[in-house]
N, C-alpha and C positions, 0 to 999 in steps of 0.2 A: 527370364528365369521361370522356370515350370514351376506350378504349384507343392508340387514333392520336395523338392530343390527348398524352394521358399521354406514350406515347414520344417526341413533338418535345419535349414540355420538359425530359424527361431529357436526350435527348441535346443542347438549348442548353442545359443546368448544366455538361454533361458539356466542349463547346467552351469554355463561361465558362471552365472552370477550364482548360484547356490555355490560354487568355490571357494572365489572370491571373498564372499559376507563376510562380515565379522564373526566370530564365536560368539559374540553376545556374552561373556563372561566380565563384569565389571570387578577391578582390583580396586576398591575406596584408594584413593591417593595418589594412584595410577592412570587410571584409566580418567582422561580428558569428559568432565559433560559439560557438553558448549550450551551457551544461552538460546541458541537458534540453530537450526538445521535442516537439510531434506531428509525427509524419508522417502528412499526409493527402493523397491522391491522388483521379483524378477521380470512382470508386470511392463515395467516402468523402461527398464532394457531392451523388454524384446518391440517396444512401441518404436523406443526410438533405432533401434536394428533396422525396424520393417520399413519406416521411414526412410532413413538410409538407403536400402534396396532401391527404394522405386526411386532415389536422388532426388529425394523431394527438399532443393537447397535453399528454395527461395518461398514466399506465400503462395499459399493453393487452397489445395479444395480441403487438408485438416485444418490449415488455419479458421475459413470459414463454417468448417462444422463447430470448431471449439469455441467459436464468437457465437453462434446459430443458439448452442446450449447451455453458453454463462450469461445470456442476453435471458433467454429462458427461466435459468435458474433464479434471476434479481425482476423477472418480470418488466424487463425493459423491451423495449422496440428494438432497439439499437446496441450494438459491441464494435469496439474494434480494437484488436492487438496492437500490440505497439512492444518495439524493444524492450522497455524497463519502464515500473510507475513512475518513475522521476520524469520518463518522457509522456507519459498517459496525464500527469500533471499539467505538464506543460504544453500539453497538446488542448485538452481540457478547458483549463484559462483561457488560450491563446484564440480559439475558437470562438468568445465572446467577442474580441476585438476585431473581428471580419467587418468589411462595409458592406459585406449581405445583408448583415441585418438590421444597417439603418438606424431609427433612435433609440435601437435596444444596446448598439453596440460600444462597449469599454472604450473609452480613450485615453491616452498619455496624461497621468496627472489625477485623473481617480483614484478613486481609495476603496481596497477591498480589505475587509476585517482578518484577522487571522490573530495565531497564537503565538505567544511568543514563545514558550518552551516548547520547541518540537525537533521534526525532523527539517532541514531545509528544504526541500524540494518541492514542499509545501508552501514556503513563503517565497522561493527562487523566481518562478513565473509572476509573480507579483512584479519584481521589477524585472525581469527580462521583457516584459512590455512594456514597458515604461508607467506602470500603476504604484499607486502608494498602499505600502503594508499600515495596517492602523493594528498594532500590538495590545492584546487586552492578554491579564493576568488567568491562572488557572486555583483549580483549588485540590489542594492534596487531599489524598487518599484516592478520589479518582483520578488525579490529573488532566479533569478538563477544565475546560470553561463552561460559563452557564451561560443560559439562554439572558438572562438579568446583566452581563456585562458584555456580552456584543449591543443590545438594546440601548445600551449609555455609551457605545463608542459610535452610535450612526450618525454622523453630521451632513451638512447638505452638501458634502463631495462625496461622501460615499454610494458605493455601485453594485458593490458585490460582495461577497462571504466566501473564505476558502478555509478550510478549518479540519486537522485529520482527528478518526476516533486513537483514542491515544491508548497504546497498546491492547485494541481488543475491546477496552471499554469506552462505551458509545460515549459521545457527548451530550448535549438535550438535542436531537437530532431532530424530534417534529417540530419543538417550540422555537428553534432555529431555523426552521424551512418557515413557518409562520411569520417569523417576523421577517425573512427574506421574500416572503409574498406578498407582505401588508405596505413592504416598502418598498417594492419594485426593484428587487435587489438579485440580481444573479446568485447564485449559491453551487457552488461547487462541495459536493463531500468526497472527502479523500479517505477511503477506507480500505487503503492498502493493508494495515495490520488488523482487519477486524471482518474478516471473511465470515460469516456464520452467525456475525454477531444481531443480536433481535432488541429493539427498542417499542417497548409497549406492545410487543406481540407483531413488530415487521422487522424486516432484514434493513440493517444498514446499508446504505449503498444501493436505495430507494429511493431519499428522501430528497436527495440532490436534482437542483435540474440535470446536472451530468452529476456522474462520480466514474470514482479510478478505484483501480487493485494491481499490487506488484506480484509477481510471481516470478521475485528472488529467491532463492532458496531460504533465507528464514523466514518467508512469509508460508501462508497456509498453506497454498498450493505451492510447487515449481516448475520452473520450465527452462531452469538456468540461470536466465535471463529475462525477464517478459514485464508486459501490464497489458493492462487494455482502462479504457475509455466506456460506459454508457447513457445512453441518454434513449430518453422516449420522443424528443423533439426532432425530427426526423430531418429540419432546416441545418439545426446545429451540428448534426450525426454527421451530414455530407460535408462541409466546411472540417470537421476533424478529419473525417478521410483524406479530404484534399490535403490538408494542413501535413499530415501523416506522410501522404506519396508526394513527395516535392514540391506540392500546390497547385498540382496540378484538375482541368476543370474536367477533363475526362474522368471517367468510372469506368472504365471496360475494366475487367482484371488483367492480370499479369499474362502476356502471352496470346490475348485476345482483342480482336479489332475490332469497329464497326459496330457493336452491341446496340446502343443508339440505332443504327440504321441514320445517322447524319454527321457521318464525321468528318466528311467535306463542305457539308450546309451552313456552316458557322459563320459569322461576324463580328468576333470581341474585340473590343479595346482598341487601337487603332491598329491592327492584324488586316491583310487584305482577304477578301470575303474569300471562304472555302479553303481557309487553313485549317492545315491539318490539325482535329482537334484532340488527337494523344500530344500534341503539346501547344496547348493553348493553356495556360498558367494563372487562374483568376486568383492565388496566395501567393503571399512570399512564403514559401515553409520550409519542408524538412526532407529526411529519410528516416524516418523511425518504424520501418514494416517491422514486422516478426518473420520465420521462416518456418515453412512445417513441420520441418526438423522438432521443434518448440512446442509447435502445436500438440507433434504425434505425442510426445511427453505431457503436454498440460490436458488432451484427453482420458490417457494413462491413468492422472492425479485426479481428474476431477471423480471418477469412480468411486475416491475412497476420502471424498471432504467428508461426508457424514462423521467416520472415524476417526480424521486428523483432529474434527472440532470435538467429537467425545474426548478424545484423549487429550486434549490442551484441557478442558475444563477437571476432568479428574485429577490430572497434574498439579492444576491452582489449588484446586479445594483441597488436596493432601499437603501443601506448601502452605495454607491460610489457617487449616487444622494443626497443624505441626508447630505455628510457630506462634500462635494465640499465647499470651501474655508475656511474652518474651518482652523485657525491659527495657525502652530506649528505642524501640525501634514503632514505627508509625505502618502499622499493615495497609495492604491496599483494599478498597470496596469497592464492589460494583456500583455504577450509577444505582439511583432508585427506579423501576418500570424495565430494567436492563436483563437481558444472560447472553453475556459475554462469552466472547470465540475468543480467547484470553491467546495476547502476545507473548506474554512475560509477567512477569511476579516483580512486582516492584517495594523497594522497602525506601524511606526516609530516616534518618538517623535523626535522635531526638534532638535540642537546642544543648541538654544537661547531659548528654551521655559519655560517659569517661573514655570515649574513644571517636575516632573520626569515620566517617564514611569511604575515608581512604584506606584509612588501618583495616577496617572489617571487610574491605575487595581486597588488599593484599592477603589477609589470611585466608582469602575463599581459594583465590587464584591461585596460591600456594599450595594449596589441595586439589588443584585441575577441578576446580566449581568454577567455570567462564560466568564474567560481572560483564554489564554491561551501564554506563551510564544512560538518562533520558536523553537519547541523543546529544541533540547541540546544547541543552541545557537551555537557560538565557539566551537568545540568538543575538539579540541589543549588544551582547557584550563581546561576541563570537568579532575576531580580527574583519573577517568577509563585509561586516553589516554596519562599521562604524561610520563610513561617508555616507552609506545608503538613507535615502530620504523614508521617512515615516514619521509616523503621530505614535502615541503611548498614550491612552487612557485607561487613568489610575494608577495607580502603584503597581510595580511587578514582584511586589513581597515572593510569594510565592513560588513563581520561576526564579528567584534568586537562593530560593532557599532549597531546588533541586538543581540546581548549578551546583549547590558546594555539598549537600548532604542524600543526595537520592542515586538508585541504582536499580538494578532488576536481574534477575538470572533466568533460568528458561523455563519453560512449562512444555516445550514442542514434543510431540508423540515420538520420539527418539527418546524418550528418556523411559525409564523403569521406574517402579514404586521402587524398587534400591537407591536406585542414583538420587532418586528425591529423597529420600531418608535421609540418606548422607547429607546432602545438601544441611536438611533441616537441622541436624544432630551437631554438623560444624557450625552451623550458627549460631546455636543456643550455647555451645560448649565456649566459642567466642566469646560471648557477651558473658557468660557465666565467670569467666576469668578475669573479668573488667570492673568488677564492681566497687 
């Protein structure tokens, strides 16, 4: 295809999509505003058009530009794409437990810390390697855990820390990397919902020896589908990539041989000398690539993070302003040393309030206001987790008390100062009716 060629059919994706748009005209009652969403502009189409063109179906050369400049952005060594953060999780953990690395590396029966009210995919890879979840409680308003109640759950099986910022707002993320240094403790930060977000003046998703980001469409960025993985440990980097491409011990890329200059010269495992080593296999692993396709879109997006994260934060702070002394309801804070790349606007329903936290999501939802609960809630209690092996230190007051009383609705730069009014205006008019 000729250059000429090329640019008319960017710029008809480019028309398509000024068509198509929505009118942007919101009907309060009518019009749907979801808790989470893409925003994608005509940008965002003609990337992945262009992509398209050149059939770029599989990983290439945008996948590793967009790893090259998220690695960049968080000032790591190391990126790598991956299908979905749930697989960037799991790739993540799973990385620990290689025998590359010897008597750093996890074994069946360890115990790495986590939270109990979250997302699962968080605590999944826990036992998908055969490791034990040790469950510590969180504390409302920010919905995390403190650096003071992982420190009271490290006993002498534990190995490691896996722990997400919970919608946006960090957890104690250095004093947590502190006590995971003091104790020789693997530390994984899962900061898929907290893209942008700063703890004492650094980026989340920093602090971790690896950390993960999703780039599902309600996270900051999208890509449809996507995550990636980084680390600055460049031992542990390569072990994810293999873990990643089916385990295998080659790195050429996709489509390329020989890179190495020895890939007949090999010797592994009991392999006779001078196999071939595009498949010489030193993991059990996966297929979790990404495709340019994804790429061509998640370089699209990363253009305009500065923007998604202004607009999530002006969204809270008109959701936080709006509903200040509203009766019965427990507003969310920032950590203290935090500014939050805000997932969601979370509310807690009081213990005294003349209605339930079920009642006040049916009346939102009945006005197309999308409620979202804190995930899984309690996980201890979740059907999936009941034979599953784990420890619990302390009471999980807490997680049980947003199991049955907590929620959140959206802050995502799709929305308008209208659609949040409304929001805020159905709330209080709710509660106002209840007294």
């Amino acid at each position: 295809m000729n250059d000429e060629h090329r640019t008319r059919v960017l710029e008809e994706a480019r028309k398509h999509h000024q068509s198509v748009r929505d009118s942007g005209d919101f009907v309060p009652g009518t019009t749907e505003i979801w808790p989470s969403g893409a925003v994608l502009d005509e940008d965002d189409r003609a990337a992945l058009v262009e992509a398209a063109l050149d059939l770029r179906i599989a990983a290439g050369p945008l996948s590793k530009r967009f790893e090259s400049q998220f690695a960049r952005l968080l000032k790591r060594r190391k990126a790598h794409l991956t299908n979905s953060g749930s697989s960037a999780n799991l790739l993540a953990l799973t990385a620990y437990t290689s025998p590359q690395l010897g008597e750093r590396r996890l074994l069946p029966g360890d115990e790495v810390i986590t939270v109990a009210a979250g997302f699962p995919t968080t605590v999944n890879p826990i036992l998908q390697n055969g490791l034990v979840p040790v469950f510590v409680d969180i504390e409302l308003g920010t919905y995390n855990t403190t650096a003071d109640r992982v420190a009271a759950a490290i006993g002498p099986g534990t190995r490691g820390i896996m722990i997400a910022h919970a919608l946006g707002n960090p957890f104690e993320v250095a004093e947590i990397a502190q006590l995971a240094a003091d104790h020789n403790l693997v530390f994984v930060e899962d900061n898929c919902d907290a893209v942008g977000t700063t703890y004492r003046g650094r980026l989340t998703g920093t602090f971790g020896d690896i950390s993960t980001v999703s780039f599902y469409p309600a996270h900051h960025l999208t890509m449809g589908e996507g995550g990636i993985v980084t680390t600055s440990d460049l031992k542990v980097a390569r072990i994810v990539e293999s873990l990643r491409d089916w385990g295998r011990d080659c790195w050429c890329e996709p489509g390329h041989s020989d890179t190495c200059l020895k890939r007949f010269d090999h010797q592994l495992g009991a392999l006779p000398a001078g196999y071939d080593h595009k498949y010489i296999f030193s993991h059990v692993g996966y297929n979790l690539k990404s495709t340019d396709l994804q790429a061509a879109l998640g370089l699209s997006q990363l253009r305009k993070l500065d923007g998604f994260i202004a607009a999530r934060r002006h969204n809270w702070r008109r959701m936080r302003e709006g509903l200040d002394g509203v009766r019965h309801l427990l507003l969310p804070e920032a950590t203290p040393g935090s500014d939050p790349s805000w997932f969601g606007f979370v509310m807690t329903v009081g213990p005294d309030a003349p209605f339930t936290c079920g009642e006040l999501t049916g009346f939102l939802e009945k006005r197309k206001i999308g409620t979202r609960r804190l995930f899984a809630g309690n996980l201890t209690r979740q059907p999936a987790y009941h034979q599953q092996p784990h420890r619990v230190v302390g009471e999980l007051t807490n997680s049980d008390i947003v199991t049955e009383r907590t929620f959140w609705t959206g802050v995502y730069p799709g929305l308008t100062d209208e659609m949040t009014d409304y929001v805020i205006a159905s709330v209080r008019e709710f509660v106002a009716g209840r007294r």
